[in-house]
N, C-alpha and C positions, 0 to 999 in steps of 0.2 A: 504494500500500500504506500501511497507517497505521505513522503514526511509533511509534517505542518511547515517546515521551513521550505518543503518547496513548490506549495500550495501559496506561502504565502511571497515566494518570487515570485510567482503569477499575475501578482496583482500588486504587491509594491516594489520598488529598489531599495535593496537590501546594502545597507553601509556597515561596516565593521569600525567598532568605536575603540580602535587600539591602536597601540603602536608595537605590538609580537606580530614581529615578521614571518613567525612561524605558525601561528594562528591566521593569519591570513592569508599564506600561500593556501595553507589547505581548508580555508573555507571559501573565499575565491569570491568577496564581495565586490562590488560593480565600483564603489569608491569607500575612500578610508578617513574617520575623520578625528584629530587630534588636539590636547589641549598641553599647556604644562606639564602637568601632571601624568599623563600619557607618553609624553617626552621624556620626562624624567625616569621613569618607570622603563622605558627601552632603552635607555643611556645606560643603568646599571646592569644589562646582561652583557654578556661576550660578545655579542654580536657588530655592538656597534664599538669596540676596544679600538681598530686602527681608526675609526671615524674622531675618537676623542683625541688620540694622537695627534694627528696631524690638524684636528683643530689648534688645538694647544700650540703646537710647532709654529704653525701660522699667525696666532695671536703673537708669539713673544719675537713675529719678526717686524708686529704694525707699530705705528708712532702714534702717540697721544694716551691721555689720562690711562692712569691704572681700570679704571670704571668704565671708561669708554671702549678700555682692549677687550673686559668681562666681556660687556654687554655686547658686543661683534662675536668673540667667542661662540658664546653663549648659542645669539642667533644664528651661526654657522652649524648648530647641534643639532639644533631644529630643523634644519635645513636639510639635516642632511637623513634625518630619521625621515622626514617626507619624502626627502626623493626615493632612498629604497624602497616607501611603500608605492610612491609611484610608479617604479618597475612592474610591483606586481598586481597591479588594479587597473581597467583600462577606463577607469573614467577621474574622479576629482580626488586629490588630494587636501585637507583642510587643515589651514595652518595660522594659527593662533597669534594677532596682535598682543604686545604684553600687555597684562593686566594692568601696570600701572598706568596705561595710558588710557583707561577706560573713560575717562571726564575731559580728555585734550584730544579736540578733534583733527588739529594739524599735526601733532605729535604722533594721531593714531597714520593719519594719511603719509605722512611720511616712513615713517615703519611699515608701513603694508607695501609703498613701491618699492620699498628697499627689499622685502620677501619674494616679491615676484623678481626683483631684479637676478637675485642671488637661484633663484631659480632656473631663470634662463642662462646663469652662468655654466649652468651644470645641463643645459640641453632640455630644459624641461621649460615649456611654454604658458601663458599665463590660460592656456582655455585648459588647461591641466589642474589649474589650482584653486581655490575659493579661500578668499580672505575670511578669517574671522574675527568677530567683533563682537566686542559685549554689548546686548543691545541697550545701551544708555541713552541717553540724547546725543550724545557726543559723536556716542559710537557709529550711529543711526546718520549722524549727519555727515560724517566721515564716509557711510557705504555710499549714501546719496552720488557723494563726488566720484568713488572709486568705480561706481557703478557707469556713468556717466565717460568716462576713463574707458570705459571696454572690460573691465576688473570685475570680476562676478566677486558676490562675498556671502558668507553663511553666518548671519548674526546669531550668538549663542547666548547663556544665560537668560533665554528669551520665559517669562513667568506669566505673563496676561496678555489678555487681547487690546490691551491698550498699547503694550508692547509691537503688538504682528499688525495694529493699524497703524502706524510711523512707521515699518516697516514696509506695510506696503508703497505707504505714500510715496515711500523713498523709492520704490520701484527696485528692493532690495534682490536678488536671485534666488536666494532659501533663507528660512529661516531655522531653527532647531528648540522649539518648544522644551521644554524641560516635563518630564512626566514626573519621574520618581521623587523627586525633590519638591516636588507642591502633592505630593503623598504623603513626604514624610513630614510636612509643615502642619497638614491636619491631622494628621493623629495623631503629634507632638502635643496640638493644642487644644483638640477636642476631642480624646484619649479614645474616639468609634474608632472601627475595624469598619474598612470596607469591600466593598466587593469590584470586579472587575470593571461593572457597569456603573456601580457609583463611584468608582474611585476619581478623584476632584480634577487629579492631574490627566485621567483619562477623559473627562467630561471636559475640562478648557480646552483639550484639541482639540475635540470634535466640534468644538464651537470655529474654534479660529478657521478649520478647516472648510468647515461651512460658509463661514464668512466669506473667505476667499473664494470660494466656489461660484456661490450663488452672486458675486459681485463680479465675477469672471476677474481678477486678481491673477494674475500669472506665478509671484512667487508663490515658488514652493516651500511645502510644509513637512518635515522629516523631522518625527516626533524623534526624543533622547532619554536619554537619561531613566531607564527602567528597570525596578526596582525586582518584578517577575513575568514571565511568560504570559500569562493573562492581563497584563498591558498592553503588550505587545499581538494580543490577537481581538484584543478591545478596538484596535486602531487598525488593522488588515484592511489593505485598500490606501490607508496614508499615501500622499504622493513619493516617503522616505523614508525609514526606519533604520535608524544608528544603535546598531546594537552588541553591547559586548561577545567576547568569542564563547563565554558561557553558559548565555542566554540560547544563542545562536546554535552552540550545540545539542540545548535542549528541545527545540524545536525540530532538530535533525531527529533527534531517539525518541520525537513523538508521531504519533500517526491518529485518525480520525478526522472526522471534515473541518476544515477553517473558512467559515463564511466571510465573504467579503460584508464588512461593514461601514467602511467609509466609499463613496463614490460619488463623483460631480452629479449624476443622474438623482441623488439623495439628498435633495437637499430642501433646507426650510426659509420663506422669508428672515433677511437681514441688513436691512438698509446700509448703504456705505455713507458711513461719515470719514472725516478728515480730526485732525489733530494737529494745532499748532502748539509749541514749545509750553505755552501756561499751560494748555487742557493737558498736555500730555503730564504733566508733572504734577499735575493737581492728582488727575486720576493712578497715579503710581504714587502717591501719599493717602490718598485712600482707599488701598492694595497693601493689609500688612503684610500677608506674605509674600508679592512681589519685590515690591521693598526689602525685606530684609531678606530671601531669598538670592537678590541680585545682587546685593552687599555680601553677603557671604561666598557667593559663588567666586565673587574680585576677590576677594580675602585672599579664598584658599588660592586659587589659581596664581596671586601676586605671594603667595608664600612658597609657593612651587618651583615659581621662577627665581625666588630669591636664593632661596637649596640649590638651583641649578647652578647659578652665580655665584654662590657660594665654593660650590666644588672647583668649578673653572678659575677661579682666582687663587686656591691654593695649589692645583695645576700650575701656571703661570708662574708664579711663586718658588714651586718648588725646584 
């Protein structure tokens, strides 16, 4: 019988949310998409050892600040964790503005041509890669331009639909809703259990996705961040699903029918409004868990990169 994971490549594109090179040769997702933390996590196996070398070697041959060689470093790591997964995926690579630059939108647009730049250094082309970006204002206004540019981008730390509507505005590429993390916000806070069907972070996609549908919106919506397999067949049909390699495998070792339940054909009136910079900030202040959902997600992801930084300068150093 066929598996639910490939019932459910039927109907959505299936992204692998890692940076194990070895989990994605042999699951053989269409694209791959990564953050800090995901980077960080593939820097410490063996794989990437001569990658760290000859970053290293290269940083302590450049000119300028100790901070400035890190942070070159640093991004050279990233760079180069994407392009192996770019070998082995033949569609988008997703590579991560630093967190600290989530509130500076020229800070962000300059770091993001410098990834594509650093990309094509190494033969890899920008319809290869999607910027990512915390969807802040900042960040949001940063895709606006990148987008505009020819630069496709995949806004992340995405928590409400006030979020995916400045996103559309922007006439963003994709966006990456966050599932399991407005899961674990309400049952944090309002100590229910729920179910596949009421679960909050399942119910905000199907909104967003609806929205976009029924408004005919062209970005795409490739739910993340989940928490179990019945998330993940809550949203079957999504235009994207970013999904770890252990989620991934469980849907290979399952079998029985996976109904399609999201689809452009399914959908409910949902007027398109707009969002200027006040509405949009007003309405993410009264979003506590987008709010501090999207504050935390900067956090960890800006601590991740600081670990990384960290390591490369004692590199450097040593």
């Amino acid at each position: 019988m066929t598996s639910k994971l490939e019932q459910l490549r039927a109907i959505t594109t299936v992204v692998a949310d890692t940076g194990d090179i070895e989990a994605v040769a042999r699951i053989k997702p269409v694209d791959c998409t990564t953050n800090p933390s995901i980077v960080l996590k593939a820097l410490g196996t063996d794989m990437f050892a001569d990658a760290i070398e000859e970053a290293v070697k290269w940083g302590k041959g450049q000119n300028g600040s100790s901070e400035a060689v890190t942070e070159a470093v640093a991004d050279r790591l990233a760079i180069s964790v994407g392009a192996a997964l770019a070998k082995l995926v033949p569609g988008r690579v997703s590579t991560e503005v630093d967190a600290d630059l989530s509130f500076d939108t020229e800070a962000s647009l300059k770091k993001a041509r410098s990834i594509i730049a650093q990309y094509k250094e190494r033969g890899i082309e920008k319809d290869r890669i999607l910027i990512k970006l915390a969807s802040t204002w900042e960040g949001i206004r940063a895709a606006e331009v990148l987008q505009k540019e020819g630069v496709d981008c995949n806004l992340t730390l995405l928590f409400s639909k006030a979020q995916a509507i400045a996103c559309a505005d922007a006439k963003v590429f994709l966006i990456s809703p966050f599932v399991g993390r407005i899961l674990d916000w309400y049952k944090k806070n309002t100590g229910e259990n729920y179910t596949s069907e009421t679960d909050p972070g399942v119910v905000s996609v199907r909104s967003i996705y609806n929205y976009y549908k029924v408004n005919g919106i062209e970005t795409i919506v490739m739910g993340a961040s989940f928490r179990n397999a019945g998330e993940i067949e809550a949203l079957a049909g999504c235009d994207r699903l970013t999904i770890s390699p252990a989620l991934l495998d469980e849907l290979d070792a399952a079998t029985g029918d996976l109904p399609r339940l999201l689809s452009p054909s399914k959908t409910t009136p949902d007027p398109r409004v707009s969002l200027d910079e006040k509405a949009f900030r007003w309405a993410m202040n009264e979003d506590a868990m987008a709010t501090e959902k999207l504050a935390e997600g900067i956090r960890a992801f800006a601590k991740d990169l600081g670990t990384l930084r960290g390591m490369v300068a004692k590199k450097l150093a040593a």
